[in-house]
C-alpha positions as CSV (number, residue, x, y, z in Angstrom):
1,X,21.8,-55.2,31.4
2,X,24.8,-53.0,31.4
3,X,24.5,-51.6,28.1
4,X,20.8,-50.9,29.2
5,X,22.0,-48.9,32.1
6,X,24.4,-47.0,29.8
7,X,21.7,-46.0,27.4
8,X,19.5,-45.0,30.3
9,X,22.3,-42.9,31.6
10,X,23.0,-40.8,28.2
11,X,19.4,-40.4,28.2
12,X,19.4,-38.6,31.5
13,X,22.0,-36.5,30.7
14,X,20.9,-33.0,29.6
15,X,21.3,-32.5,26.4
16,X,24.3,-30.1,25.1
17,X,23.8,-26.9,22.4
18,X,27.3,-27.2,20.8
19,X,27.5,-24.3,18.5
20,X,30.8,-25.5,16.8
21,X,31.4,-22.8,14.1
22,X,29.8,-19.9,15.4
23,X,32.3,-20.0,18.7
24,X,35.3,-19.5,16.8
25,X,35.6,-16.2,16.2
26,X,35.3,-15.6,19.8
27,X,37.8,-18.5,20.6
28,X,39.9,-18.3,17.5
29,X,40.4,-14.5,18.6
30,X,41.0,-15.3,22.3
31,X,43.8,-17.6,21.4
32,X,45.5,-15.2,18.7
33,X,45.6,-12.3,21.0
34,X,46.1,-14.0,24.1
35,X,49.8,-15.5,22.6
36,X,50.6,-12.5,21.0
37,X,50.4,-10.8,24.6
38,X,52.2,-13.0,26.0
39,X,54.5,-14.1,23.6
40,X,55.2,-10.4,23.5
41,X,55.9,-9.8,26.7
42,X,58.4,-13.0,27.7
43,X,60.0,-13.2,24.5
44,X,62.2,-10.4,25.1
45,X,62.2,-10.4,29.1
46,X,66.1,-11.3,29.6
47,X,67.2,-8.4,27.0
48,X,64.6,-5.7,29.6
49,X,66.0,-7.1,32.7
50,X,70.1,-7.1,32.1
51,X,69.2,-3.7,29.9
52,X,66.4,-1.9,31.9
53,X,67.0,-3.3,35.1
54,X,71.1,-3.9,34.7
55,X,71.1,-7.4,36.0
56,X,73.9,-9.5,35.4
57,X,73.8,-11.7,32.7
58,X,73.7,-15.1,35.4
59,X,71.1,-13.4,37.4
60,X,68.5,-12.7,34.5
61,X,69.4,-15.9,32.9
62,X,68.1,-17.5,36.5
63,X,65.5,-15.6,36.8
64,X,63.8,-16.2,33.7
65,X,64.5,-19.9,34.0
66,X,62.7,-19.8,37.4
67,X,60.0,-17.4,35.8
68,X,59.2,-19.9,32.8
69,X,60.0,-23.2,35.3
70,X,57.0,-21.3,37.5
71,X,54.7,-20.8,34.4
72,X,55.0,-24.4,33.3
73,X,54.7,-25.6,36.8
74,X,51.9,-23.9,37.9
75,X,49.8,-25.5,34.9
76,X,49.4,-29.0,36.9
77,X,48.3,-26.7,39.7
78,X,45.5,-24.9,37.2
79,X,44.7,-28.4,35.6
80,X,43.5,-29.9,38.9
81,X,41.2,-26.9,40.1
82,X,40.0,-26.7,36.1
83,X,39.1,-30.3,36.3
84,X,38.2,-30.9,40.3
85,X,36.6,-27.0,41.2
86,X,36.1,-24.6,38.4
87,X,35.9,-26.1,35.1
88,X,37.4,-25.1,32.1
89,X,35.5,-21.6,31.5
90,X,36.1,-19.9,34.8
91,X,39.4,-21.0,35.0
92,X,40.2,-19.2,31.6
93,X,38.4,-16.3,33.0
94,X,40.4,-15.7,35.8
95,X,43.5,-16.7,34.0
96,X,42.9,-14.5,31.5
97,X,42.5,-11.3,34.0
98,X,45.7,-12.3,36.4
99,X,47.3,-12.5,33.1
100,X,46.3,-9.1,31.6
101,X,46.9,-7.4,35.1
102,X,50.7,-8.8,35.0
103,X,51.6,-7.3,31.5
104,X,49.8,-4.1,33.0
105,X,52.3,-4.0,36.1
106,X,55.2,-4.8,33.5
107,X,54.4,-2.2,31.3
108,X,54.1,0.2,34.2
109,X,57.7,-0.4,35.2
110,X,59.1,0.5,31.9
111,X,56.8,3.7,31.9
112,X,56.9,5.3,35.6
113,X,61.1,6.3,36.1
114,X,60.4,5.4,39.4
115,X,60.0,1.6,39.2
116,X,63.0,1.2,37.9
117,X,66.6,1.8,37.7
118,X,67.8,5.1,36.3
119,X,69.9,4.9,32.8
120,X,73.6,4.0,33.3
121,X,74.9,7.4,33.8
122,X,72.3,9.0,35.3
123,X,73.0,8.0,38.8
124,X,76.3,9.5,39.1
125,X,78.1,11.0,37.0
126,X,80.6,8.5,34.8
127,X,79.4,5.9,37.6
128,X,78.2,2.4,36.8
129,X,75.0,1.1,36.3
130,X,73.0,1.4,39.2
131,X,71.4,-1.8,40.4
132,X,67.3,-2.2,41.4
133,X,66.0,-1.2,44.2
134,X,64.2,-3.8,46.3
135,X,61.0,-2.4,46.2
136,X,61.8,-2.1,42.3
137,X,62.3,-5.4,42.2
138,X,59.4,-6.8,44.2
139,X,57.4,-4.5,42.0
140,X,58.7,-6.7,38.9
141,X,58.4,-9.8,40.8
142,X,54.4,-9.1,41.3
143,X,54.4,-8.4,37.8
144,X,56.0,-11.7,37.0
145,X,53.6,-13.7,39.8
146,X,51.0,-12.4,37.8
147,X,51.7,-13.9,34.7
148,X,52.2,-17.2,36.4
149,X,48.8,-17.3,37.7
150,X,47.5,-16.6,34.4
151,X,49.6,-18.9,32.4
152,X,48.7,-21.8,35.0
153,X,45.3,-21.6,33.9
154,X,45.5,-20.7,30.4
155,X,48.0,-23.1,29.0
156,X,46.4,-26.4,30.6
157,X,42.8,-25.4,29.2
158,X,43.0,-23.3,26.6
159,X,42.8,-26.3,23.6
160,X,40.4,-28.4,25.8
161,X,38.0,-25.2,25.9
162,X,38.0,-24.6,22.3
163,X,37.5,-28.2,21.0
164,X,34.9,-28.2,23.6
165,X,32.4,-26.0,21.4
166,X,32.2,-29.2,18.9
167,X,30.1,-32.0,18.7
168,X,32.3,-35.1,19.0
169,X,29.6,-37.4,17.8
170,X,29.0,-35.9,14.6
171,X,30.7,-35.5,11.2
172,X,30.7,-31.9,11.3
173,X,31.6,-31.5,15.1
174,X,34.8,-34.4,14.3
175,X,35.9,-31.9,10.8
176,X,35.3,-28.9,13.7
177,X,37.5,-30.1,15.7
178,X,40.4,-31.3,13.2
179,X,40.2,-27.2,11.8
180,X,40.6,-26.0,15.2
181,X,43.4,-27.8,16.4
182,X,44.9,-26.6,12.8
183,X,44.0,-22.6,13.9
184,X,45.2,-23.2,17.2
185,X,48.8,-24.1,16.1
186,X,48.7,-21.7,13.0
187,X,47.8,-19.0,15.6
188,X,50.6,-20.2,18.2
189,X,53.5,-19.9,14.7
190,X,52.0,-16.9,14.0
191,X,51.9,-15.0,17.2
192,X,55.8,-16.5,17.9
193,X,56.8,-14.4,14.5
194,X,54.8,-11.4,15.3
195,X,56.2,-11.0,18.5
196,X,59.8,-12.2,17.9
197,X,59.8,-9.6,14.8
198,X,57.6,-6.6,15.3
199,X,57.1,-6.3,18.7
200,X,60.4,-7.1,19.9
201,X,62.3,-3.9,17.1
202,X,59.5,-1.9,18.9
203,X,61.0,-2.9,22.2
204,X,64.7,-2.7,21.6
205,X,64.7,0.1,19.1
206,X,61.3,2.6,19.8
207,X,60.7,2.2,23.0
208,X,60.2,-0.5,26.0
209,X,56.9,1.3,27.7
210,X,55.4,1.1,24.3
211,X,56.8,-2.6,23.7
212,X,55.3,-3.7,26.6
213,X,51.7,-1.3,26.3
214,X,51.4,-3.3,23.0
215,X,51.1,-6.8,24.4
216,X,49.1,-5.5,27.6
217,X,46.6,-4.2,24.7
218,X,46.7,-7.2,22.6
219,X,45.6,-9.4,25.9
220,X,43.4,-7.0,26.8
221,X,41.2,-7.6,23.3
222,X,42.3,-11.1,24.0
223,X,40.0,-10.6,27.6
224,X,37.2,-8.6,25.7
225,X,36.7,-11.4,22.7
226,X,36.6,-14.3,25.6
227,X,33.6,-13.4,27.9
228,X,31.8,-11.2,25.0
229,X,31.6,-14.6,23.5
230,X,30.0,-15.6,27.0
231,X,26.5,-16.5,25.7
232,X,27.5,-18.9,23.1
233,X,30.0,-21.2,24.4
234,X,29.6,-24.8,25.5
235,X,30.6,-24.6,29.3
236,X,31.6,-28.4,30.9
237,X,31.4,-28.5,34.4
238,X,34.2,-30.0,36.2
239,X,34.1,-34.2,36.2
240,X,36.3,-34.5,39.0
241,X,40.2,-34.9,39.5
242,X,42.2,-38.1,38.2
243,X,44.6,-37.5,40.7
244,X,41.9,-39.2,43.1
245,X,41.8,-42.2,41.2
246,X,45.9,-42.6,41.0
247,X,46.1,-42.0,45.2
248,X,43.4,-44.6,45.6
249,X,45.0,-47.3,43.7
250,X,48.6,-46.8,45.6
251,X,47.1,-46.6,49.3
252,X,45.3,-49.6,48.3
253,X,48.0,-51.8,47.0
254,X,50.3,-50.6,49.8
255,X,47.5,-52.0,52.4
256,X,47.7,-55.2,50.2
257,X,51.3,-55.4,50.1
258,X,51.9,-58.4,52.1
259,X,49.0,-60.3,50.0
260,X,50.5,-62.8,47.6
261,X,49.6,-62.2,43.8
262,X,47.6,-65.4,42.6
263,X,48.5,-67.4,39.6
264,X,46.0,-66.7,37.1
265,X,46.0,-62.8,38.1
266,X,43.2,-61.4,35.4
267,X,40.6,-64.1,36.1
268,X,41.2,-63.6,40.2
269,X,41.3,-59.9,40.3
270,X,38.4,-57.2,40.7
271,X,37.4,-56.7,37.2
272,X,35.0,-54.1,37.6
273,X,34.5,-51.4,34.9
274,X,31.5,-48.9,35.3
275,X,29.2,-48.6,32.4
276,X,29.7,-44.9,31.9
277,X,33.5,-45.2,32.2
278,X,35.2,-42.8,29.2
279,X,38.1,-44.9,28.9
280,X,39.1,-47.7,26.9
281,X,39.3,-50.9,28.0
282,X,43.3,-51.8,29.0
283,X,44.4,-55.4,28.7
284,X,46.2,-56.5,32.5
285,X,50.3,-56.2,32.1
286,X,53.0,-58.4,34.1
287,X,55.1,-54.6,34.1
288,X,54.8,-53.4,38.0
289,X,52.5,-56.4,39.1
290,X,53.2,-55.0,42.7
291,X,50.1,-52.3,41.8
292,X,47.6,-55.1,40.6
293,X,47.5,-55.9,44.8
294,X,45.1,-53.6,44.8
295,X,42.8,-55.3,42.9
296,X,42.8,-58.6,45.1
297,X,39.6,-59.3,46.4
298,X,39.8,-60.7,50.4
299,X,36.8,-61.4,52.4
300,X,37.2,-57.7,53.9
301,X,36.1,-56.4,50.8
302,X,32.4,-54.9,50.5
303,X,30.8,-54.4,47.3
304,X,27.4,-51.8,46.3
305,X,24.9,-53.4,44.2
306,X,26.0,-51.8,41.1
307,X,29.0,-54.3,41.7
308,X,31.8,-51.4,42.2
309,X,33.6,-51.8,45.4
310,X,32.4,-49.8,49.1
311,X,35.9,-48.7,49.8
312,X,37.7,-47.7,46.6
313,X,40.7,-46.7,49.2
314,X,41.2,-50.6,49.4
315,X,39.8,-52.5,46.3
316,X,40.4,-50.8,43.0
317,X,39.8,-52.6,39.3
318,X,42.4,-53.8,37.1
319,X,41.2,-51.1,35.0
320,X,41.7,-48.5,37.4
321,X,45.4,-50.4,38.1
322,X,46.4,-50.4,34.3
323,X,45.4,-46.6,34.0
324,X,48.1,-46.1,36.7
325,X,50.3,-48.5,35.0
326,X,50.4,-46.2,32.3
327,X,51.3,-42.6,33.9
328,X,53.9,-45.0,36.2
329,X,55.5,-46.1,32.4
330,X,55.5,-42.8,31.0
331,X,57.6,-41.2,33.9
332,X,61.0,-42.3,32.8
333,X,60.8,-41.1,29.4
334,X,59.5,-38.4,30.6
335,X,62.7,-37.9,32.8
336,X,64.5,-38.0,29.3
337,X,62.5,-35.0,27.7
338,X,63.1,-33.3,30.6
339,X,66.9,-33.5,30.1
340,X,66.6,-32.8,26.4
341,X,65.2,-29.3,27.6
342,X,67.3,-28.8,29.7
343,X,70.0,-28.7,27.1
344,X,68.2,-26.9,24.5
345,X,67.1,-24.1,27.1
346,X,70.5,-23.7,27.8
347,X,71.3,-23.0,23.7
348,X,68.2,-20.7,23.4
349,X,69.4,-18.8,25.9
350,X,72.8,-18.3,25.4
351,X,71.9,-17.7,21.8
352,X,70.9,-14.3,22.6
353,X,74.1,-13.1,24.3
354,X,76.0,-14.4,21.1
355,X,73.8,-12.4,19.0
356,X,74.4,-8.9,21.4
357,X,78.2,-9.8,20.7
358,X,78.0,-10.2,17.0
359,X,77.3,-8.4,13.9
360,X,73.6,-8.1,13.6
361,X,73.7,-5.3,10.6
362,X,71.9,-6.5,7.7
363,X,73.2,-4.0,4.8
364,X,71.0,-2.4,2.2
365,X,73.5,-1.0,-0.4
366,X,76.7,0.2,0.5
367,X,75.8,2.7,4.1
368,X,72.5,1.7,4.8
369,X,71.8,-1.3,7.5
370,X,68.7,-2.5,9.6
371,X,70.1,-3.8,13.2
372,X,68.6,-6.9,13.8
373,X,67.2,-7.4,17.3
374,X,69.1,-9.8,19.6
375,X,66.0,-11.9,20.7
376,X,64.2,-11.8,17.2
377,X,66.7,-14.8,15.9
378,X,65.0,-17.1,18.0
379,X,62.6,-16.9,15.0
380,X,64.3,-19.0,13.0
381,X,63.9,-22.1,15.3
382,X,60.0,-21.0,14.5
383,X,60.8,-20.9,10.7
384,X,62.8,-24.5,10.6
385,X,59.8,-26.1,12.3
386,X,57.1,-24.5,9.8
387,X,59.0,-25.3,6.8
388,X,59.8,-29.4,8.8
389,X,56.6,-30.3,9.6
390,X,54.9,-29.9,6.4
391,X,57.7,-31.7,4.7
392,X,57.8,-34.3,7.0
393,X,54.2,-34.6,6.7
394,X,52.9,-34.6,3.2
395,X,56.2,-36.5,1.5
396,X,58.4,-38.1,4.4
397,X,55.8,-40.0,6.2
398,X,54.1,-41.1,3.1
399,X,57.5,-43.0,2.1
400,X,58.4,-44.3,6.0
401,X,54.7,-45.8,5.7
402,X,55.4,-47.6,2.1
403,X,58.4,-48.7,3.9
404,X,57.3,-49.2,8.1
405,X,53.8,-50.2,7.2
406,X,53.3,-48.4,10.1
407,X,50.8,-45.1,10.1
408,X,53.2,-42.5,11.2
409,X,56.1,-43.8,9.3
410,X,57.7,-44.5,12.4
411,X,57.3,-44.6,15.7
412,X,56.5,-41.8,18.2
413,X,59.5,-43.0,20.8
414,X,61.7,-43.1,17.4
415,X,60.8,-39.5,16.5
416,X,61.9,-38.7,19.5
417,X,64.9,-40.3,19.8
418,X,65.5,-38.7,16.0
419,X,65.4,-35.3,17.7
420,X,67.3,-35.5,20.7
421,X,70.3,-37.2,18.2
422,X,70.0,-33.8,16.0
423,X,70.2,-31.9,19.5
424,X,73.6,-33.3,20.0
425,X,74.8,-32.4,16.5
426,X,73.3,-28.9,17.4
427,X,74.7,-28.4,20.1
428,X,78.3,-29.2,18.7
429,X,77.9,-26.8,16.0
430,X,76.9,-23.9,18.6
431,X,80.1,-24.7,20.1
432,X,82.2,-24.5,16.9
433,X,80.1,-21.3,15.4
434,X,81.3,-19.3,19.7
435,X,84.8,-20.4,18.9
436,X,84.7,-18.3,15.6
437,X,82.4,-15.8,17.1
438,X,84.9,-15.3,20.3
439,X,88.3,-15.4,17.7
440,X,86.9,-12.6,15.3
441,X,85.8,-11.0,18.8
442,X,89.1,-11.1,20.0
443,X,91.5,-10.4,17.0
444,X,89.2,-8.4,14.6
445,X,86.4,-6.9,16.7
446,X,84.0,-4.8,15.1
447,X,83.9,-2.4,17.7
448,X,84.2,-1.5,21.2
449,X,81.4,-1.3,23.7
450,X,81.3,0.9,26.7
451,X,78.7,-1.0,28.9
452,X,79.8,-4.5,30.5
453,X,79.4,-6.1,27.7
454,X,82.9,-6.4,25.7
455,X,83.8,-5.9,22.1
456,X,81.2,-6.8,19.6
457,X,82.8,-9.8,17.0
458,X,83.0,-9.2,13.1
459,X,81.2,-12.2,12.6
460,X,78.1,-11.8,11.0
461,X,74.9,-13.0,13.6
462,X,74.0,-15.0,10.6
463,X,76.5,-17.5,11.6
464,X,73.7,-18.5,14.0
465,X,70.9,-19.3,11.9
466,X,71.8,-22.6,11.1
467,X,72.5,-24.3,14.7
468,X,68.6,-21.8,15.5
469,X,67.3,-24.0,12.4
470,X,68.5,-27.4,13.5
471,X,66.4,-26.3,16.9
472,X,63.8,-26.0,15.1
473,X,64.3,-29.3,13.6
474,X,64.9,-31.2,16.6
475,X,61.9,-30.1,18.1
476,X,60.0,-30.7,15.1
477,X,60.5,-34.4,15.8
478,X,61.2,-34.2,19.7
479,X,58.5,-31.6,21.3
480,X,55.6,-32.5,18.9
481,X,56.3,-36.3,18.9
482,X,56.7,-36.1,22.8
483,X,53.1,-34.3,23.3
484,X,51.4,-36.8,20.7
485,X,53.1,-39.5,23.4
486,X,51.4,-38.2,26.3
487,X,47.8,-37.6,24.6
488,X,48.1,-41.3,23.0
489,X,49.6,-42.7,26.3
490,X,47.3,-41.4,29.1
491,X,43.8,-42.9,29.6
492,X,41.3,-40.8,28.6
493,X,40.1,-39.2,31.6
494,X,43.9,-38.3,33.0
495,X,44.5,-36.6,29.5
496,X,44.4,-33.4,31.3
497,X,47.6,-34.9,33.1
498,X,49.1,-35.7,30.4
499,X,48.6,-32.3,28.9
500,X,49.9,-30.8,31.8
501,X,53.0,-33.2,32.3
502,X,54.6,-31.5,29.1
503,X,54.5,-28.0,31.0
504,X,55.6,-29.4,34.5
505,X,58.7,-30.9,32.5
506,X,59.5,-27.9,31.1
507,X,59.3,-26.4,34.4
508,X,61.7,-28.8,35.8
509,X,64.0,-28.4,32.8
510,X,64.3,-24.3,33.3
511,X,64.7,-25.1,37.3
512,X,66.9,-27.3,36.3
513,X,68.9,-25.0,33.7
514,X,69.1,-22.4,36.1
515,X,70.7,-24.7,38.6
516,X,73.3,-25.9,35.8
517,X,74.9,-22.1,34.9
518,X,75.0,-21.4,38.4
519,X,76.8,-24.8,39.2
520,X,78.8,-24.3,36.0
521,X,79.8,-20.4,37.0
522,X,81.0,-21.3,40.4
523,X,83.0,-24.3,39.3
524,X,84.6,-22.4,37.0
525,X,85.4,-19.5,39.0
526,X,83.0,-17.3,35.9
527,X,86.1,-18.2,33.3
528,X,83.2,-20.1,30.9
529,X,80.3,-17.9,31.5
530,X,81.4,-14.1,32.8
531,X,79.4,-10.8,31.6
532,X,81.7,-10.5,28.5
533,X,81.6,-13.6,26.5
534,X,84.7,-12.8,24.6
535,X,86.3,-13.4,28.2
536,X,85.0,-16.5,28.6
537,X,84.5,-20.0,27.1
538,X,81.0,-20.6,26.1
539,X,82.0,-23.0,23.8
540,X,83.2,-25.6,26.5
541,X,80.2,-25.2,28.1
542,X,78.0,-25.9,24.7
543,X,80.7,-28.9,24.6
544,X,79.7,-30.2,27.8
545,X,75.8,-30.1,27.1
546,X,76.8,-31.8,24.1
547,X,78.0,-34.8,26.0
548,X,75.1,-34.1,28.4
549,X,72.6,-35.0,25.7
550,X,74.8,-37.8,24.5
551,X,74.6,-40.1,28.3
552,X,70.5,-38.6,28.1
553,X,70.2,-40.1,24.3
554,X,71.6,-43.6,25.6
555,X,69.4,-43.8,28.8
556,X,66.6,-42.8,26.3
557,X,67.1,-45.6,24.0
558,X,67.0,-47.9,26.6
559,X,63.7,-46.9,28.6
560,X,62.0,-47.2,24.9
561,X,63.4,-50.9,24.7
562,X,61.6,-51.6,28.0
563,X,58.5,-49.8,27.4
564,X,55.2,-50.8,26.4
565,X,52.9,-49.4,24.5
566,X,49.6,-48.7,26.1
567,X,47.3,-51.7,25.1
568,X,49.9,-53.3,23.3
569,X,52.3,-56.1,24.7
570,X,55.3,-54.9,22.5
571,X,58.3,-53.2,23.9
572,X,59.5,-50.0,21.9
573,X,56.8,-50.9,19.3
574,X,54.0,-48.8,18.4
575,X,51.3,-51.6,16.9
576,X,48.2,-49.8,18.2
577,X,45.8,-47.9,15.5
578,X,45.2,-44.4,17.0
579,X,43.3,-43.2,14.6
580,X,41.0,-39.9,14.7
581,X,38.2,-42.2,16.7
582,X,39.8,-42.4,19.7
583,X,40.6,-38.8,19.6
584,X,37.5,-37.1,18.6
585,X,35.9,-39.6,20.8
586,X,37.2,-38.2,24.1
587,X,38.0,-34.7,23.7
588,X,35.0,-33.2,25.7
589,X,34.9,-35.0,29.4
């Protein structure tokens, strides 16, 4: 009888025009244009504020980590009015204009003298920098609050929307949807280089109204390719928030918390699973058995005649309870990820004032030199991840398997574990690579600077490309591994958690980066991090990260001995097939 209502139901249901292919210009395009706007923009926002706007290096290192900590943030904000109020169209919509209106504010504050600080010198004569104004700065801020909004509702929807336009039940639709997932990365590399190359020498060296009018144009086609493209898309309306489902089954096992658990718990417990549930069938765990109390039935309970419960606030399934059990296991290693960030945004960062200090000239013959830009090194954490993943791909995991049996060669708490061990290594190199940078700096300077920053080393910026590569590396195995955890992990209708959860932990992880210098800076009276790195001792401070990551990497290895996977009764050990069904399956909900 229940797999008759089921069929009634998906006859009912109006039937969908998925136009797969013929979308993805309009998407495909989108999604290029949109990252190179924005990738243009933020890439090189610490260089425009300590340069443009002459804030001290601590205070535009905080404010960018609050900046990015406020874009990642906000995406769990934009996930639950994409999936409870809006759905996924209109939320890119708007997005996409609060987005576009932010670079245009930015740009205008390069452009217009008046919205921003004058050029060191210009104030008063032989006087120092002059500092922004507040109505300069609330100017930028607005700018910035801008591409918040935008980024909140982009980031969280953005893949959803585009696999959307497929066909999940068909051959052609599944192959669709493999290809676009393929763009949308390419596109994502692509847009990094672009922006980290091209439009950051047009920032530094031309000019920054232009190197900010550049990406304000780019999202602006970005804007113009999404809603001509109107007409054609596949346009879901919104299903409803998880969130819901997660609050019912805590207020319900809190009323049942004085109710004992009876012995044989799975045959006892509400059991009810509705016939057009998306989600797979979990098996009942003994890990947090205080949340199956909400699935004890007591003669309170009421029931409709479908069989689900009256009250979902006080009876909930085990299904519904094992969903749960799942974001509730996920949340210390996600604690871990968000202290491997932590570390790493703290490298990244710092990376760029290491590179203002050094020699960037990259000689053609004997005279003639290009200057590389500060911020465009960052591109070769971008180039050690393109040239990883393919390797690791198409040989590595091919081998693991012979070896692991297992499908990815090993398994997805190990990769990550792999990556936060080559952070450590990283981060001790970065610390060795400043003490030669800040000795050359010191005894054989290249030359001597007349802004606040002090002499410039003789070491060659190169000197930084291999600790940028082993970034690249690390996050090869870390970042990917960590968002293939959190799709595989999460039932299927919280996925949109789960792809939010990656951005709200980066979001902590700048908060909590920010919080770090400044805690670091005081303690240290600004001996490890001052204006002039050749005054201070960056490399103690890359030392003590180091160690940071090392206490993270233990407490990491730990929570993946005590977890289980979902469906599987095995601690630490992947033995679950998540193959492309499961996938393809549940991408449009």
């Amino acid at each position: 009888m229940e797999r008759n209502n089921e069929d009634v139901h998906n006859l009912d249901e109006p039937k969908v025009n998925y136009k797969g292919v013929k979308a993805m210009p309009f998407v495909v395009g989108n999604e290029t244009f949109e990252k190179l706007g924005t990738t243009g923009t933020s890439s090189n926002l610490l260089v425009y504020l300590t340069d443009v706007f002459h804030m001290k290096n601590i205070t535009a290192t905080t404010l960018m980590n609050i900046f990015h900590g406020s874009t990642n943030f906000s995406t769990l904000f934009g996930a639950f009015l994409c999936d409870t109020y809006f759905g996924r169209y209109k939320t890119l919509g708007y997005a996409s204009i609060a987005s576009l209106l932010g670079m245009v504010v930015l740009t205008l504050t390069a452009t217009i003298e008046k919205l921003h600080p004058p050029d060191c010198g210009k104030g008063s004569a032989g006087g120092p920098c002059l500092e922004p104004t507040p109505w300069q700065i609330a100017f930028l801020l607005f700018g910035l609050g801008l591409l918040v909004i935008g980024a909140g509702g982009i980031r969280p929807c953005n893949l959803a929307f585009g696999a959307d336009q497929f066909n999940p039940n068909t051959a052609s639709g599944k192959l669709g949807i493999n290809s676009f997932f393929n763009w949308y990365y390419f596109t994502f590399t692509f847009a990094m280089m672009i922006s980290l190359t091209i439009i950051v020498y047009v920032q530094t060296e031309v000019s920054w109204a232009w190197g900010l009018a550049i990406p304000a144009f780019l999202m602006f086609l970005s804007c113009a390719l999404f809603f001509m493209g109107s007409w054609i898309y596949v346009k879901l309306e919104p299903d409803g928030s998880p969130f819901t489902s997660v609050m019912r089954v805590l207020m319900a096992a809190f009323k049942k918390r004085q109710l004992p658990l009876p012995d044989q718990q799975w045959p006892s417990l509400f059991n009810h699973i509705p016939p057009n549930s998306i989600n797979s069938k979990l098996p009942c765990t003994d890990q947090f058995s205080f949340l199956d109390k909400a699935a004890i039935i007591t003669p309170e309970d009421k029931f409709k005649s479908d069989g689900s419960a009256a009250d979902p606030w006080t009876l909930c399934s085990t299904q519904q309870v094992e969903e749960v059990k799942c974001l509730v296991r996920v949340i210390p290693i996600w604690g871990a990820a968000i202290i491997y960030h932590v570390a790493t945004t703290q490298q990244q960062t710092y990376v760029v004032f290491q590179a203002l200090q050094s020699d960037r000239r990259l000689f053609f013959g004997n005279t003639h030199y290009f200057k590389i830009p500060a911020a465009s090194y960052t591109i070769f954490t971008m180039i050690g991840l393109t040239i990883w993943i393919p390797f690791y791909d198409r040989i590595l995991v091919p081998s693991l398997r012979r070896i692991t049996a297992r499908e990815g060669g090993i398994t997805l708490l190990q990769k990550m574990g792999l990556g936060m061990g080559i952070a450590i290594v990283t981060m001790f190199i970065s610390a060795l690579v400043e003490q030669k940078r800040r000795n050359l700096a010191l005894t054989q300077p290249l030359c001597e600077e007349t802004g606040r920053r002090g002499s410039v080393s003789s070491m060659s910026a190169l000197w930084l490309v291999p600790q940028l590569t082993l970034i690249g590396l690390s996050e090869a195995f870390t970042v990917i591994a960590q968002v293939e955890f959190y799709y595989k992990e999460f039932p299927e209708n919280m996925r949109s958690i789960g792809g939010s959860l990656s951005f709200v932990g980066l979001a902590l992880s700048n908060y909590l980066s920010g919080f770090m210098v400044t805690v670091v800076h005081r303690v240290s009276a600004g001996n490890w991090l001052p204006e002039d790195l050749n005054e201070g001792r960056l490399d103690y401070f890359y030392f003590l990260v180091s160690g940071l990551e090392a206490v993270n990497l233990g407490y990491f290895v730990l929570c993946s001995k005590w977890y289980k996977y979902k469906g599987s009764g095995s601690h630490g050990v992947d033995e679950m097939d998540f193959g492309k069904t499961e996938f393809e399956k549940t991408v449009v909900y």
